[in-house]
C-alpha positions as CSV (number, residue, x, y, z in Angstrom):
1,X,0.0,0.0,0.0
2,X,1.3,3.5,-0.9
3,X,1.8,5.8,2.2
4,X,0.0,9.1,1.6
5,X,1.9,11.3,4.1
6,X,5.4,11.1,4.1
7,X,7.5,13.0,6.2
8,X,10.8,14.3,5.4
9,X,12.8,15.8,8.0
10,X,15.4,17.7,5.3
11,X,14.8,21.2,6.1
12,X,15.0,20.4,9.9
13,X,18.2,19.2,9.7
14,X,19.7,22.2,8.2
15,X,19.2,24.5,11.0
16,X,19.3,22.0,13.5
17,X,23.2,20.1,14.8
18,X,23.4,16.8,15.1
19,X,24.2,17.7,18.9
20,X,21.1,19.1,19.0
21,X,19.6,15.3,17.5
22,X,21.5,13.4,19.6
23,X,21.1,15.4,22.8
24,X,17.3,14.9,22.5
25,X,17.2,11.5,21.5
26,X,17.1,10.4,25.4
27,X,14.1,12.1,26.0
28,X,12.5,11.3,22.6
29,X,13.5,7.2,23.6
30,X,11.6,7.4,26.9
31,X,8.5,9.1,25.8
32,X,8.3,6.2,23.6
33,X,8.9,3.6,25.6
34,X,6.2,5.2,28.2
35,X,3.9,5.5,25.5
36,X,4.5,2.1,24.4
37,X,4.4,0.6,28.1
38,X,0.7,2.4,28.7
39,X,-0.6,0.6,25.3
40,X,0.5,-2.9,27.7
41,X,-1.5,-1.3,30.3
42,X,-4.4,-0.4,29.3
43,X,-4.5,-3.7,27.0
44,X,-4.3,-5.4,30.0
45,X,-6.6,-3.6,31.8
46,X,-4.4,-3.5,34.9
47,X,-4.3,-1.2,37.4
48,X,-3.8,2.6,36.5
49,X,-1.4,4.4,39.2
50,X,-3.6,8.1,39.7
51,X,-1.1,10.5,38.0
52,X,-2.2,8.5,34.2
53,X,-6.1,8.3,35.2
54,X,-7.4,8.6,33.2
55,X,-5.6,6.5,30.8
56,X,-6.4,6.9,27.2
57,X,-3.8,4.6,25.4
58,X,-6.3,3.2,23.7
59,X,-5.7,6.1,20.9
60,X,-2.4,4.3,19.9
61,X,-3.6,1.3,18.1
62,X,-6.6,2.4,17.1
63,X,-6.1,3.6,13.7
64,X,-4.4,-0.3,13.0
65,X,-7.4,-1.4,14.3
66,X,-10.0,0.4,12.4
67,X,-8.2,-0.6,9.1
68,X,-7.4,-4.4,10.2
69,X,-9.4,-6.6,9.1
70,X,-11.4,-7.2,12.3
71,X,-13.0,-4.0,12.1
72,X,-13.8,-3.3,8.1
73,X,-17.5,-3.6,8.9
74,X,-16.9,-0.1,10.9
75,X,-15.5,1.2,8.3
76,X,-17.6,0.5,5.5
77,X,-19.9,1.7,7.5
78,X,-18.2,5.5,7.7
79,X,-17.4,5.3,4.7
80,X,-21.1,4.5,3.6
81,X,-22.7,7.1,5.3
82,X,-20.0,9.5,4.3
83,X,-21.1,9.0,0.5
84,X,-24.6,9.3,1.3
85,X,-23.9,12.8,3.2
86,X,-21.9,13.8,0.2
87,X,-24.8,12.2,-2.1
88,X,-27.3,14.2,-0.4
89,X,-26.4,17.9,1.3
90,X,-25.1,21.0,-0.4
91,X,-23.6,21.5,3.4
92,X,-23.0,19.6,6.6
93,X,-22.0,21.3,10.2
94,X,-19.8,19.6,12.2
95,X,-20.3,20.3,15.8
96,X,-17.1,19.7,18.5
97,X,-14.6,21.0,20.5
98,X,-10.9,20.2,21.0
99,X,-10.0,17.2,19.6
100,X,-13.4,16.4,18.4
101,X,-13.0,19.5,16.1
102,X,-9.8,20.3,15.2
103,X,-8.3,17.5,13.1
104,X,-11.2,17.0,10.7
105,X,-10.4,21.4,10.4
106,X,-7.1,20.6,10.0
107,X,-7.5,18.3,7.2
108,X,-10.4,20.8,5.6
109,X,-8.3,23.5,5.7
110,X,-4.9,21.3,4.2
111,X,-6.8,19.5,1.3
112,X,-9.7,21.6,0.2
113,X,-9.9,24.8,-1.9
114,X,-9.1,28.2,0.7
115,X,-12.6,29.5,-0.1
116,X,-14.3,25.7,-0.4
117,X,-17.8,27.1,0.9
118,X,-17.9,30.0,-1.5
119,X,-17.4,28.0,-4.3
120,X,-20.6,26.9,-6.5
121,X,-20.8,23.1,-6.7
122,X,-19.5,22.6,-10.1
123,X,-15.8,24.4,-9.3
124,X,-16.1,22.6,-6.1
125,X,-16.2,19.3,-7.6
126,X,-13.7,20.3,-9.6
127,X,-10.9,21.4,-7.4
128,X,-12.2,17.8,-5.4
129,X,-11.3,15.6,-9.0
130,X,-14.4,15.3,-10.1
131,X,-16.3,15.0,-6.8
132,X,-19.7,16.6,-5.4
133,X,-18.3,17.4,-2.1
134,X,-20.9,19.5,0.1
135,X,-19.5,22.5,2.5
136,X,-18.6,22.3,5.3
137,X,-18.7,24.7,8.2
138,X,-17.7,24.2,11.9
139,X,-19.6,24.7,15.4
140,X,-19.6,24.2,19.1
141,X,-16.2,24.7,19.9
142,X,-17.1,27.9,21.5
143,X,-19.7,29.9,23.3
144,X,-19.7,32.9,20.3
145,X,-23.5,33.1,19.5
146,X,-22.9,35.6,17.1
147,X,-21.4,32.9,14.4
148,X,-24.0,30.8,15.4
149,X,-26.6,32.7,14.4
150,X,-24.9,33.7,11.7
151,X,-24.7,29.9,10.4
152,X,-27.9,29.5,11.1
153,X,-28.7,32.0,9.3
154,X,-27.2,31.0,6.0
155,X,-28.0,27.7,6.3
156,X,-31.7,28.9,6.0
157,X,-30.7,31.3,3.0
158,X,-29.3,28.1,1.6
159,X,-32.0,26.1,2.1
160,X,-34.8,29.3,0.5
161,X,-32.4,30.2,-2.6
162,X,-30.5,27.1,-3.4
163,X,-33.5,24.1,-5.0
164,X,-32.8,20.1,-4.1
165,X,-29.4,19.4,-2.8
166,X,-27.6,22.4,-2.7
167,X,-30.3,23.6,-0.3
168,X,-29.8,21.2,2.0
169,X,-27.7,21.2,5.4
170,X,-27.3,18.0,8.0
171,X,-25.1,17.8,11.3
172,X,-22.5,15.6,12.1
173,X,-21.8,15.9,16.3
174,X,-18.6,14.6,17.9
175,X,-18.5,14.2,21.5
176,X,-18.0,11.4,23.4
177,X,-19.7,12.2,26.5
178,X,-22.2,14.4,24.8
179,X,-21.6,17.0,28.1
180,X,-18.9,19.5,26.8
181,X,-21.2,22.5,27.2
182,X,-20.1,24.5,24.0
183,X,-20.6,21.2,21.6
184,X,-23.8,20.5,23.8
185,X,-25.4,23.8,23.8
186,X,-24.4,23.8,20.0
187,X,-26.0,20.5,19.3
188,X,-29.3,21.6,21.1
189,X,-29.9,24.8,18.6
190,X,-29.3,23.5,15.5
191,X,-30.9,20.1,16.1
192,X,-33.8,22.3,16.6
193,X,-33.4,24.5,13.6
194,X,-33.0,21.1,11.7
195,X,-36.3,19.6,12.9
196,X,-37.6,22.9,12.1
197,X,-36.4,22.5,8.6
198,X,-37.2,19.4,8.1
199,X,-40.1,18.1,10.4
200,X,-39.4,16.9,14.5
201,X,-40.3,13.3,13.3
202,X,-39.1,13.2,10.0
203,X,-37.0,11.1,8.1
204,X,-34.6,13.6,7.5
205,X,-34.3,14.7,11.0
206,X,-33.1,11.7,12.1
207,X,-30.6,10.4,8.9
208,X,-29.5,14.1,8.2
209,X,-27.5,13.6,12.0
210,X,-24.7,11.8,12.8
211,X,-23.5,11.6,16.3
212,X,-19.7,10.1,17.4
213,X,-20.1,9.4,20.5
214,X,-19.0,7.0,23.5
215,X,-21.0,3.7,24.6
216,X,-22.8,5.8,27.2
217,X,-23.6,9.2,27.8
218,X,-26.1,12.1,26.9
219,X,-25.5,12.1,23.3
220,X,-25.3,7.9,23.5
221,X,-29.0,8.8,25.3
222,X,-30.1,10.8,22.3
223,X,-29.0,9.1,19.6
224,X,-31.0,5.4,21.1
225,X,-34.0,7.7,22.2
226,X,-34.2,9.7,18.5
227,X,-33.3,6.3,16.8
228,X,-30.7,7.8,14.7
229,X,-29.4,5.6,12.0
230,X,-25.8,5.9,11.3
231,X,-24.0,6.1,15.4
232,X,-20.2,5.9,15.5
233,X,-18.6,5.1,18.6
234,X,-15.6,6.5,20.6
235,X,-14.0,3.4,22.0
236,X,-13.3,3.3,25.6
237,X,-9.6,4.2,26.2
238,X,-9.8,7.1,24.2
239,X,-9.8,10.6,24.4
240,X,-13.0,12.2,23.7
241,X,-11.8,13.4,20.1
């Protein structure tokens, strides 16, 4: 399989000694090896001495375990509802805070056109290679009700001025407690202003959201209670990103 990030370390190299290298490398060694020794740990699921609690190791192998084999169903199953979002919306919101929010911004901001949500679908797909890919905005990593409004607000000038797809908006919300008071509060208004758009019992209302979330929890509560079809789970032993 081809690697699609490679890092190369030139650059670094040219302002930085190899004294500099070599005088790190004991600390860089360590940090590894702890690392390393709390993937034992929590695989074990030994005791946890209070200055790790809690332990969240479980980040580590996760990625290896998402793409092995055992767990292919899961994703198919991302990757499934990730076509039929991108089938389906001219714009999804993605609702989180911390790690929850900033890698999938990260990777927005690194791969997609500067001014992606300005763009009319055609010259999207185009700067995309040839793919329909919706926009995609960002909420509930902060209290600012001005911008939320203000989304809200052009998600509903979308969804009058734009027919059929373009028009239309869904939410995907990461937490995995589903307590973090900006994603929460967040989550509550423009789960609302999506019923509203859509109808409370709807179809839509309930396929057009996509929680992350842990096993248990508020949002875990929510997503049994409104019967929401596509639920992705934050393992235990990780962070809730």
């Amino acid at each position: 399989m081809t690697s699609l990030l490679r890092y190369d370390a030139t650059a670094a190299k040219k302002s930085l000694s190899s004294d500099h290298f070599q005088e790190l490398e004991p600390e860089l060694l360590a940090a590894r090896d702890e690392t390393f020794a709390d993937v034992k740990l929590w695989e074990s699921q030994g005791e946890v001495p209070s200055h790790k609690i809690p332990l969240d190791a479980g980040f580590i192998p996760l990625p290896a375990k998402i793409l092995g084999t055992k767990s292919e169903g899961l994703l198919k199953d991302i990757q499934t509802t990730a076509a039929r979002l991108q089938s389906e919306l001219g714009s999804v919101v993605s609702l989180g805070i911390g790690g929850s929010y900033m890698g999938a911004r990260a990777l927005f901001e690194a791969l997609c056109h500067p001014y992606h949500n300005e763009l009319p679908a055609d010259v999207r797909a185009q700067h995309a290679g040839g793919k329909d890919v919706p926009r995609l905005y960002f909420e509930g990593h902060n209290l600012d009700t001005d911008t939320m409004q203000g989304l809200l607000d052009l998600l509903e000038c979308q969804s009058q001025t734009q027919p059929g797809k373009d028009g239309r908006w869904g939410i995907v919300v990461i937490s995995k407690s589903g307590g973090t008071l900006e994603t929460a509060a967040a989550f509550r208004v423009f789960r609302k202003a999506l019923e509203k758009r859509y109808g409370a019992d709807s179809e839509e209302s309930r396929k057009f959201i996509v929680p992350v979330t842990g096993e248990t929890g508020k949002l875990r509560n929510v997503s049994n209670t409104q019967k929401y079809p596509d639920v992705f789970p934050i393992p235990d032993g990780v962070g809730g990103r």
